[in-house]
BAFI-997977 format. One record per atom (N, C-alpha, C): residue in three letters; x negated, y, z negated. Coordinates in steps of 0.02 Angstrom, whole numbers, padded with zeros to 5 digits, always signed. Layout:
# BAFI-997977
AlaXYZ
...
END
This chain:
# BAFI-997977
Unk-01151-07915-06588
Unk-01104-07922-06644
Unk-01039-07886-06629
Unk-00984-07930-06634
Unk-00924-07909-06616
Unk-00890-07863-06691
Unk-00868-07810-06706
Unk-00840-07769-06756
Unk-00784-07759-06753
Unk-00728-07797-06804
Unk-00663-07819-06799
Unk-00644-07771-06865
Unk-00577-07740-06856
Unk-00524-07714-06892
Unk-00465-07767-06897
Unk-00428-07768-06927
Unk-00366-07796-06930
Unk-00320-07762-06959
Unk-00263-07738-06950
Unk-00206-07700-06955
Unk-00159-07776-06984
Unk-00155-07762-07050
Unk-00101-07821-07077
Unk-00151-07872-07121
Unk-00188-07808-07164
Unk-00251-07849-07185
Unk-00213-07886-07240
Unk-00173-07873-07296
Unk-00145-07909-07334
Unk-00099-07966-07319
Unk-00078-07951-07294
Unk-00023-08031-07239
Unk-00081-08097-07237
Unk-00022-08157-07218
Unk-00030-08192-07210
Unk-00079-08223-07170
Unk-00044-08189-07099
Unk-00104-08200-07047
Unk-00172-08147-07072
Unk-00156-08102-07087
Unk-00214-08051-07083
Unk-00273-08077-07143
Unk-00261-08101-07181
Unk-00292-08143-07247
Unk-00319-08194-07205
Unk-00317-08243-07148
Unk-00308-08293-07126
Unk-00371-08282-07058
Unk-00345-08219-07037
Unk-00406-08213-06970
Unk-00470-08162-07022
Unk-00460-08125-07074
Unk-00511-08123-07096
Unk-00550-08156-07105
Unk-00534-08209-07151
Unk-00554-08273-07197
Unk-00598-08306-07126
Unk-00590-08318-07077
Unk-00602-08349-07028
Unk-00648-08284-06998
Unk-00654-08214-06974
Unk-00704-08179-06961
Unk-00771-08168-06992
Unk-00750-08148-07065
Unk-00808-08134-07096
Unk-00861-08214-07130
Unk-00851-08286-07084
Unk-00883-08335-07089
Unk-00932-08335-07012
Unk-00892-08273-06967
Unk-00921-08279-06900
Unk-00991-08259-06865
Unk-01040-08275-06851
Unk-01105-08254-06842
Unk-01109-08215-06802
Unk-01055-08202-06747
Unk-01064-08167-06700
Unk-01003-08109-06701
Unk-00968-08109-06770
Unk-00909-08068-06776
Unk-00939-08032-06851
Unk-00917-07954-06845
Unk-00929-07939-06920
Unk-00840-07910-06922
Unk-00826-07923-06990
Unk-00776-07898-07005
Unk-00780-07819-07045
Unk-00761-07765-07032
Unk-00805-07686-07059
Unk-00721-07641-07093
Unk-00668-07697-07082
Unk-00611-07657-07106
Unk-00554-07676-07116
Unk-00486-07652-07125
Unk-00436-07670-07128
Unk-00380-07616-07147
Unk-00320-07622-07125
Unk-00255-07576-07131
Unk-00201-07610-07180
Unk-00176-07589-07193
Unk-00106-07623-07244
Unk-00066-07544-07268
Unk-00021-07564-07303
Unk+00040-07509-07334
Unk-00004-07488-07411
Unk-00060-07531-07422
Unk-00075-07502-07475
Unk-00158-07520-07463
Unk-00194-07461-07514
Unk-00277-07464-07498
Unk-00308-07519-07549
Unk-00367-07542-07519
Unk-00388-07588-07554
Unk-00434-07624-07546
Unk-00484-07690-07564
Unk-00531-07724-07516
Unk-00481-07791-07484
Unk-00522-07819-07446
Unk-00528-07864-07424
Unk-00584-07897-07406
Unk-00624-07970-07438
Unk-00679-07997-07396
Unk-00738-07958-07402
Unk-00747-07911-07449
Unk-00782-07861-07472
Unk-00814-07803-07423
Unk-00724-07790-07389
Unk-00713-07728-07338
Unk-00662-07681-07348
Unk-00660-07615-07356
Unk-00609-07570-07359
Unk-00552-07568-07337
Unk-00498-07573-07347
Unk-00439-07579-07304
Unk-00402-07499-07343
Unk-00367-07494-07270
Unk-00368-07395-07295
Unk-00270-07424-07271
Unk-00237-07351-07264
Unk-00185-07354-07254
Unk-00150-07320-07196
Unk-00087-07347-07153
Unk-00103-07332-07075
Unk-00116-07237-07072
Unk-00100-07193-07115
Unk-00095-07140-07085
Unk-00172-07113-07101
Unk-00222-07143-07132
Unk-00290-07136-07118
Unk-00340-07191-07061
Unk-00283-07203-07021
Unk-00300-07275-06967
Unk-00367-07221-06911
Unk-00324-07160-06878
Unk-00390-07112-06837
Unk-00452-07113-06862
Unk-00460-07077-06935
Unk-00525-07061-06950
Unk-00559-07148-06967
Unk-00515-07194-07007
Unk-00568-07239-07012
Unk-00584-07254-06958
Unk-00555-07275-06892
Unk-00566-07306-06851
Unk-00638-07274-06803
Unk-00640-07197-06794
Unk-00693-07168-06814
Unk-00766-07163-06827
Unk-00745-07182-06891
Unk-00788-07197-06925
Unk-00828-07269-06944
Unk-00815-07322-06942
Unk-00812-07400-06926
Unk-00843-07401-06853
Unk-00792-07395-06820
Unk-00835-07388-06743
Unk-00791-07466-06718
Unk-00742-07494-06748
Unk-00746-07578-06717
Unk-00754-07588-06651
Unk-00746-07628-06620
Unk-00765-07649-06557
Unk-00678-07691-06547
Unk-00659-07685-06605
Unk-00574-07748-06590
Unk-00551-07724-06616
Unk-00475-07687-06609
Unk-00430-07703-06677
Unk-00402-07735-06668
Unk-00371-07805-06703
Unk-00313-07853-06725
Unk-00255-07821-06775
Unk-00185-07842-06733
Unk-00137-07816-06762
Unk-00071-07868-06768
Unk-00062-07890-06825
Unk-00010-07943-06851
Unk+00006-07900-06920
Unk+00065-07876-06897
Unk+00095-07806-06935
Unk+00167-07835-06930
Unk+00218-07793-06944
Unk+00280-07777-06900
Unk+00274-07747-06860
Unk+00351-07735-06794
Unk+00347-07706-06741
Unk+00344-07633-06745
Unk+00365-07576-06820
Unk+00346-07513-06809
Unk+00283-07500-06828
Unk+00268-07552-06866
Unk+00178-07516-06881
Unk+00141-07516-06836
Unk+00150-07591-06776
Unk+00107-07613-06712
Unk+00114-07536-06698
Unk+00189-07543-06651
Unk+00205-07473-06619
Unk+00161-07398-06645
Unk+00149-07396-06704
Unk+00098-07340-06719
Unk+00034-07338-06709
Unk+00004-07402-06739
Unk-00067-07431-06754
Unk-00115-07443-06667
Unk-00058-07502-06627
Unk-00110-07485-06558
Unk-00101-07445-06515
Unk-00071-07369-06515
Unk-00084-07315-06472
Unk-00153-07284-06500
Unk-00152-07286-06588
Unk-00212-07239-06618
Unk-00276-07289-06608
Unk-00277-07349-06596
Unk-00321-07399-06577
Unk-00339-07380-06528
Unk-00299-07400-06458
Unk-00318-07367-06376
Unk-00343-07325-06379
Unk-00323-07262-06416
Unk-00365-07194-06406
Unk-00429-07182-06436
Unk-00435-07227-06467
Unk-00503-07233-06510
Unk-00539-07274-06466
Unk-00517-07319-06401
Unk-00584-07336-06376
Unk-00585-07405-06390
Unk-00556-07456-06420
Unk-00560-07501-06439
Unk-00508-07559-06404
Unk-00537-07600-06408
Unk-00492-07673-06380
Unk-00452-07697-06422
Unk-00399-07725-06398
Unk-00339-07752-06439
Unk-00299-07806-06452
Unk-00304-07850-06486
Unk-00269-07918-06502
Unk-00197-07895-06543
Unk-00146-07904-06488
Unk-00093-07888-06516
Unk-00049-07955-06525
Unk-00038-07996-06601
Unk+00010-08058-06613
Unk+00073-08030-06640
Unk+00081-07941-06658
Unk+00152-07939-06694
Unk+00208-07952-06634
Unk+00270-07983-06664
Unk+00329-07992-06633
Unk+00382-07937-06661
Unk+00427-07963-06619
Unk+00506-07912-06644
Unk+00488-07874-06616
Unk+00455-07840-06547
Unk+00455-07777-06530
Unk+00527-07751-06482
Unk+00549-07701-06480
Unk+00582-07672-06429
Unk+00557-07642-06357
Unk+00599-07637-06333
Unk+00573-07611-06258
Unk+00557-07566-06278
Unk+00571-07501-06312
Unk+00562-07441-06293
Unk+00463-07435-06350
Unk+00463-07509-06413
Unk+00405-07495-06426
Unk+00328-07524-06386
Unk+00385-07581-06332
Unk+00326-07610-06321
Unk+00309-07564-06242
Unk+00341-07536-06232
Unk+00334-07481-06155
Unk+00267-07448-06202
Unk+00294-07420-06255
Unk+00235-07367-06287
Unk+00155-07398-06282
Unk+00165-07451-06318
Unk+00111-07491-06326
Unk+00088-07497-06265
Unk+00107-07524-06198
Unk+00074-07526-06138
Unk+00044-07469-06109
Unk+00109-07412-06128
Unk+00068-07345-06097
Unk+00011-07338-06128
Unk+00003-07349-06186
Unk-00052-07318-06234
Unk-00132-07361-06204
Unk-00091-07423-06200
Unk-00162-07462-06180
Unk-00194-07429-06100
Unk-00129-07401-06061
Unk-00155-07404-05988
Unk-00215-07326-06011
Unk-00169-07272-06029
Unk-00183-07232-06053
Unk-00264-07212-06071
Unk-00263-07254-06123
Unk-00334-07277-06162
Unk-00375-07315-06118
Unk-00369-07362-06074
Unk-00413-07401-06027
Unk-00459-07445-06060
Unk-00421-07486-06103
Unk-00442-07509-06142
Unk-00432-07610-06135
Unk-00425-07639-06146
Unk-00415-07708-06144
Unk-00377-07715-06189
Unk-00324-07787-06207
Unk-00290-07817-06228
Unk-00286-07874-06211
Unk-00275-07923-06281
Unk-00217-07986-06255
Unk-00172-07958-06310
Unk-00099-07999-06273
Unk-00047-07988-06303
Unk-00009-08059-06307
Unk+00008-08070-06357
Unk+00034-08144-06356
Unk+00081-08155-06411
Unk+00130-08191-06391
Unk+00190-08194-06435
Unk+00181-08259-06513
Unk+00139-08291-06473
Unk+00089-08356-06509
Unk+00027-08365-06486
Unk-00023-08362-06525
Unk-00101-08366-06508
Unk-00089-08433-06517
Unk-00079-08498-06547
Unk-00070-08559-06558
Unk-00106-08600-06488
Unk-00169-08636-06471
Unk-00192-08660-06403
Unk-00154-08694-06399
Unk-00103-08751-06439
Unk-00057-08792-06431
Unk+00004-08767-06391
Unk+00015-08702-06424
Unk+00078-08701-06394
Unk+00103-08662-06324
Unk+00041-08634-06301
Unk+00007-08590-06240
Unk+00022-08672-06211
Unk-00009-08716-06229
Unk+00015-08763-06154
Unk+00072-08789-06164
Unk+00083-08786-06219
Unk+00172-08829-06232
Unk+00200-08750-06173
Unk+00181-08709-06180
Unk+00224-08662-06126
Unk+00236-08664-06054
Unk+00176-08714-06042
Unk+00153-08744-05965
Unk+00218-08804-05969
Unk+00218-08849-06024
Unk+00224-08886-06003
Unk+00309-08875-06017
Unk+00345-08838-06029
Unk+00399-08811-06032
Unk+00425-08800-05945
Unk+00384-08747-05939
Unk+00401-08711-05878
Unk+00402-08769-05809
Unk+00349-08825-05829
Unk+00353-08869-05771
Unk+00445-08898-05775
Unk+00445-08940-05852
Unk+00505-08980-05849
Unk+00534-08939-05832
Unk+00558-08866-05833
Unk+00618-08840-05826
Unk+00616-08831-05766
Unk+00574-08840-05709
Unk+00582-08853-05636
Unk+00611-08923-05630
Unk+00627-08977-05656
Unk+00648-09021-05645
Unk+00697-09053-05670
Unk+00712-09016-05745
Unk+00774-09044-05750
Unk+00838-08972-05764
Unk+00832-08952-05682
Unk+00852-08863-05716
Unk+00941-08869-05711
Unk+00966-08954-05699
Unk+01043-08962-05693
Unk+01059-09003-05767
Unk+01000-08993-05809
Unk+01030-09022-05874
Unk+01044-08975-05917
Unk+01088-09015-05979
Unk+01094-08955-06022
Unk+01030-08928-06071
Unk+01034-08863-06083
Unk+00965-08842-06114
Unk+00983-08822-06198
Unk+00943-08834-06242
Unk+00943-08808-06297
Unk+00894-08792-06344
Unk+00889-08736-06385
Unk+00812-08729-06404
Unk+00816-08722-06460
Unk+00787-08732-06502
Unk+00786-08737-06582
Unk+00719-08716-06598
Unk+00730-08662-06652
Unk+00657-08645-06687
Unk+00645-08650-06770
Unk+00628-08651-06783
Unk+00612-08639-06869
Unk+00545-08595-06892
Unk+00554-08567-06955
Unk+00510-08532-06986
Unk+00517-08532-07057
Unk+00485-08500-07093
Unk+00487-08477-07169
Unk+00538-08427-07167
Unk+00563-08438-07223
Unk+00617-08391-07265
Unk+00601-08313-07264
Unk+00546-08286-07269
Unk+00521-08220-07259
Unk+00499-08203-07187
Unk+00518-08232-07144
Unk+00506-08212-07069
Unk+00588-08152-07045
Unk+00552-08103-07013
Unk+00616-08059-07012
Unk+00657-08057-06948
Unk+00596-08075-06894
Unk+00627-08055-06832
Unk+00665-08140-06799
Unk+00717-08143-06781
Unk+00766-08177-06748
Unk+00797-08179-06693
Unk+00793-08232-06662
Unk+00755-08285-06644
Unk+00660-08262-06654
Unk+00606-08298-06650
Unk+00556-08283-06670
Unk+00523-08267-06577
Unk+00461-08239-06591
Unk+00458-08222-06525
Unk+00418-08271-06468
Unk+00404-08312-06523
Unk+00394-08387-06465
Unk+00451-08409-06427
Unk+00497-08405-06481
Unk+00557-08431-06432
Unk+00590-08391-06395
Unk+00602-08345-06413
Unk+00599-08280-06350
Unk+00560-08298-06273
Unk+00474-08305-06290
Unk+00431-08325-06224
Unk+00469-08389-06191
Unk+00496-08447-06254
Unk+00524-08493-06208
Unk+00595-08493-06170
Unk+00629-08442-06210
Unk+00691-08427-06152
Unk+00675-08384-06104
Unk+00618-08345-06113
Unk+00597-08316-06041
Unk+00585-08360-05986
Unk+00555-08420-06009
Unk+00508-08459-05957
Unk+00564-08488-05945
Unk+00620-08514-05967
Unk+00679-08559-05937
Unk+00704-08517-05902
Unk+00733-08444-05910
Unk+00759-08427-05873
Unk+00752-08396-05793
Unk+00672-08391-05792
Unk+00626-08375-05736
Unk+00643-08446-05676
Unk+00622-08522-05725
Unk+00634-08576-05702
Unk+00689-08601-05663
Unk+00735-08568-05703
Unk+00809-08625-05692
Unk+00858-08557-05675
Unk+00852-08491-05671
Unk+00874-08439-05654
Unk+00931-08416-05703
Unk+00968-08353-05696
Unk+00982-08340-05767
Unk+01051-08384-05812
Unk+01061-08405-05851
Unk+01094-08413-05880
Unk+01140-08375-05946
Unk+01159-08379-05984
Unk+01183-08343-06072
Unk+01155-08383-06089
Unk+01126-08334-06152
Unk+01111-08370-06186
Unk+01133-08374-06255
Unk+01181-08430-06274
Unk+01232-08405-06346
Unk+01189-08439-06395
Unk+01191-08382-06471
Unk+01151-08398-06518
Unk+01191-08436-06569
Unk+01190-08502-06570
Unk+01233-08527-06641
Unk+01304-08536-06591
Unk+01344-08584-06639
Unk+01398-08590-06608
Unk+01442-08604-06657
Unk+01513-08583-06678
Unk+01548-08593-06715
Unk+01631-08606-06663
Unk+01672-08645-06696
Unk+01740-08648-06682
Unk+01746-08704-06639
Unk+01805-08685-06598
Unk+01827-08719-06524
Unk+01761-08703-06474
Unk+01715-08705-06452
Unk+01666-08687-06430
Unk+01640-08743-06358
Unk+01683-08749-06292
Unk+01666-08792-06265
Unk+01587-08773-06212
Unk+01556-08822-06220
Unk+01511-08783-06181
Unk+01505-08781-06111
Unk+01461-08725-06063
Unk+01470-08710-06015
Unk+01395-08718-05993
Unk+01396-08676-05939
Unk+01309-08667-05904
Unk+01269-08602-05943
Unk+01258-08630-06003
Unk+01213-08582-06042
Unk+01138-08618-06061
Unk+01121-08571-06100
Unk+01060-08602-06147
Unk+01088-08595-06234
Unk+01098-08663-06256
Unk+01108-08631-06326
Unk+01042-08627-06376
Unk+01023-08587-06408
Unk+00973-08561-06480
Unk+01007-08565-06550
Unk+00938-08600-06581
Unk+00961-08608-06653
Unk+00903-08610-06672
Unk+00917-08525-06764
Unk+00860-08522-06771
Unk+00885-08560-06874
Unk+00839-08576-06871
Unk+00834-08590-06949
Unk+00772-08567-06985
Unk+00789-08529-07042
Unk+00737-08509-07082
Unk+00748-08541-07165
Unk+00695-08543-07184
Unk+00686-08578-07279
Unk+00613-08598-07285
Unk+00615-08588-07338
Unk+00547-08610-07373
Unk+00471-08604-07359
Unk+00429-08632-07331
Unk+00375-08615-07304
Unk+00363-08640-07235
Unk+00401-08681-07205
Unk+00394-08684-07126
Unk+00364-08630-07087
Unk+00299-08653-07064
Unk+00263-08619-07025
Unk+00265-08593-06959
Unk+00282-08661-06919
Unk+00315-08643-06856
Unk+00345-08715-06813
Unk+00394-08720-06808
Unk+00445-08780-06772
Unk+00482-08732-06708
Unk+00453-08771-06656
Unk+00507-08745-06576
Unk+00503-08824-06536
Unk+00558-08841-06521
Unk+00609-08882-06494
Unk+00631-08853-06432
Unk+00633-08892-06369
Unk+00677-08882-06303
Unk+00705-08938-06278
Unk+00776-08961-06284
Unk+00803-09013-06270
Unk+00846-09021-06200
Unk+00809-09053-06142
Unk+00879-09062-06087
Unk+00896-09119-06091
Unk+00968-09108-06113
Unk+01008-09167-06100
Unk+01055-09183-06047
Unk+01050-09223-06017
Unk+01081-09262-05938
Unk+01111-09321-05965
Unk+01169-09349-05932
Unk+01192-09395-05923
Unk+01166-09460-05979
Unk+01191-09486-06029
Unk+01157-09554-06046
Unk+01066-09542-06057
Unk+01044-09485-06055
Unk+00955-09471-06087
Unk+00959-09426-06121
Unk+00908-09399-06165
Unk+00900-09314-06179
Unk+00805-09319-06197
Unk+00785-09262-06140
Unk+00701-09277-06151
Unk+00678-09201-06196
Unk+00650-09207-06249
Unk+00641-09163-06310
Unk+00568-09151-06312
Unk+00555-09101-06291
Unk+00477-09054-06289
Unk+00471-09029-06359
Unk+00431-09049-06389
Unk+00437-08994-06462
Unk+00345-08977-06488
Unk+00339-08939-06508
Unk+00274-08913-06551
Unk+00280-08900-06637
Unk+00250-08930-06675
Unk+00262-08909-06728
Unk+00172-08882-06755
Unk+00176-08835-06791
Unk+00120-08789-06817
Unk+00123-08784-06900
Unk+00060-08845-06907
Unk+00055-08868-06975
Unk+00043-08821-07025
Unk-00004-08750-07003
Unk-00033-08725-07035
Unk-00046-08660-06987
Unk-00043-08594-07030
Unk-00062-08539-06974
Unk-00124-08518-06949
Unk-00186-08558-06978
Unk-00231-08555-06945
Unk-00242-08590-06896
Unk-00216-08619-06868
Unk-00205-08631-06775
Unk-00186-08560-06750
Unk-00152-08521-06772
Unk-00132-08459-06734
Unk-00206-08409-06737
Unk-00224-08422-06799
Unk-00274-08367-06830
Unk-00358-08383-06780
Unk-00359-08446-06769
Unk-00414-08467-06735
Unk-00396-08452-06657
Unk-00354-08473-06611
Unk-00326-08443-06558
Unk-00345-08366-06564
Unk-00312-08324-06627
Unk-00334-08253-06616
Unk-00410-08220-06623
Unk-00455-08251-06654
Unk-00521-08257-06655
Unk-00555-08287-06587
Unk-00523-08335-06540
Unk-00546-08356-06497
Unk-00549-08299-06429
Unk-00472-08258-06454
Unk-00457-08214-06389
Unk-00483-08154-06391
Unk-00510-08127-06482
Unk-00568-08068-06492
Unk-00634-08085-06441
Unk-00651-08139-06469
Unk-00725-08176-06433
Unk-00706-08140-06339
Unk-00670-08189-06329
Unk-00640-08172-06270
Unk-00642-08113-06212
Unk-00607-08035-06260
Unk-00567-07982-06249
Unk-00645-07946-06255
Unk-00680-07960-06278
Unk-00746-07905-06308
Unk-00785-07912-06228
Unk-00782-07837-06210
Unk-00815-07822-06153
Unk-00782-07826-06072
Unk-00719-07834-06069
Unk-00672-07850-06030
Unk-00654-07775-05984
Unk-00628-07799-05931
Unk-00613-07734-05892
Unk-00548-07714-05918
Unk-00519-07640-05924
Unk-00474-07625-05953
Unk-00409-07666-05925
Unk-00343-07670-05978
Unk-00283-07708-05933
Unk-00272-07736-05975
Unk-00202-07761-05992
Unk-00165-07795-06016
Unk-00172-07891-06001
Unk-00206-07927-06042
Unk-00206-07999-06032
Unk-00151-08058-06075
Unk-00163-08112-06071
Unk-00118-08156-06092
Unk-00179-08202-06120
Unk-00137-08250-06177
Unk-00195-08276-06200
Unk-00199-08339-06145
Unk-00150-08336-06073
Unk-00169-08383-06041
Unk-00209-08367-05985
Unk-00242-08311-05988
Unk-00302-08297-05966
Unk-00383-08316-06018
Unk-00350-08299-06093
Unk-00422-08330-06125
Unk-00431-08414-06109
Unk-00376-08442-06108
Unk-00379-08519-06115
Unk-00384-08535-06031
Unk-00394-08487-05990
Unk-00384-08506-05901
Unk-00338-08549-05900
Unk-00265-08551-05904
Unk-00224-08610-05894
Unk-00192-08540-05825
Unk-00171-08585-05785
Unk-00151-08586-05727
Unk-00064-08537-05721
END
């Protein structure tokens, strides 16, 4: 029996991979973190600056963390040191939080995946990104994302992974966000993010050449595609040699 925490028990996702743990035969769900105390799923959820002793005390075998980037930044160093494995989906991090977070994991000797989108869809839409952009790396590029109105971090950090992977591909470019005025374009990548309403998740990569334009896109109906991906990569992560993974090691994609 796998013994799961989740850090971001009141959220969206965290409501979402519960709801989906505590149905699991081979997962018990024994806890949860949030800004305020409370149940969940008829489990305690405490608050992060009692995160040591519960964790402790619970004993999990996982913590899951879909937080923001300063709570992550707090929540999986006191995780690592507790001994525990780590499913990390928050975005918006900084260098200087996500250095922490790695030290903490090497530190701790502990396991991880870390993933910007647990989504299995969009782990290969990332494959299949990185191929086209070997081939059409003399067209013009443009990437478009969407989300809900209450999403904070900008551009989102999928699309982040996908201007990483273009720019690895097709070597570096600018990348200008939005465009206003006289604005002729050059050898960049342009980004456009749009947020409103309940949009879950929309990412778009367009090269356009000469007289074509070939348009890669993923759209994510619902966030339990992300939430099941992150349940897939607990399953996964439980019993693993210590180290930092990708969820394209749970899914073996190449």
């Amino acid at each position: 029996m796998i013994k799961v925490v989740i850090c971001g028990a009141f959220g969206r996702m965290g409501t979402t991979i519960g709801s989906i743990i505590s149905k699991e035969t081979d997962m018990q769900l024994v806890g949860g973190v949030d800004i305020k105390k409370g149940t969940f799923f008829d489990v305690p959820v405490v608050t992060s600056d009692e995160l040591p002793g519960f964790l402790s005390s619970v004993k999990p075998d996982v913590v899951i963390d879909f937080t923001i980037a300063q709570a992550a930044a707090q929540n999986v160093p006191v995780a690592a040191r507790t001994g525990c494995a780590i499913i990390l989906g928050t975005t918006g991090l900084n260098q200087e939080q996500r250095k922490g977070i790695d030290d903490a994991i090497a530190q701790g000797e502990v396991p991880a995946v870390i993933s910007t989108n647990y989504s299995i869809g969009m782990n290969i839409f990332w494959t299949l990104i990185r191929d086209a952009a070997k081939k059409f790396s003399d067209y013009d590029i443009e990437v478009t994302e969407a989300h809900h109105r209450y999403k904070k971090d900008a551009p989102s950090g999928t699309a982040r992974t996908i201007l990483q992977i273009l720019q690895e591909e097709i070597g570096p470019r600018e990348e200008v966000f939005g465009r206003e005025g006289m604005t002729e374009r050059s050898s960049e990548i342009g980004v456009h993010v749009i947020r409103g309403g309940d949009i879950v998740g929309d990412h778009a990569v367009m090269f356009a050449g000469n007289y074509e334009t070939v348009t890669l896109s993923h759209r994510a109906y619902d966030r339990s595609v992300f939430a099941e991906g992150a349940v897939r990569a607990t399953r996964w992560i439980f019993g693993k040699k210590p180290g930092i993974y990708g969820m394209k090691d749970v899914l073996n994609l190449s």
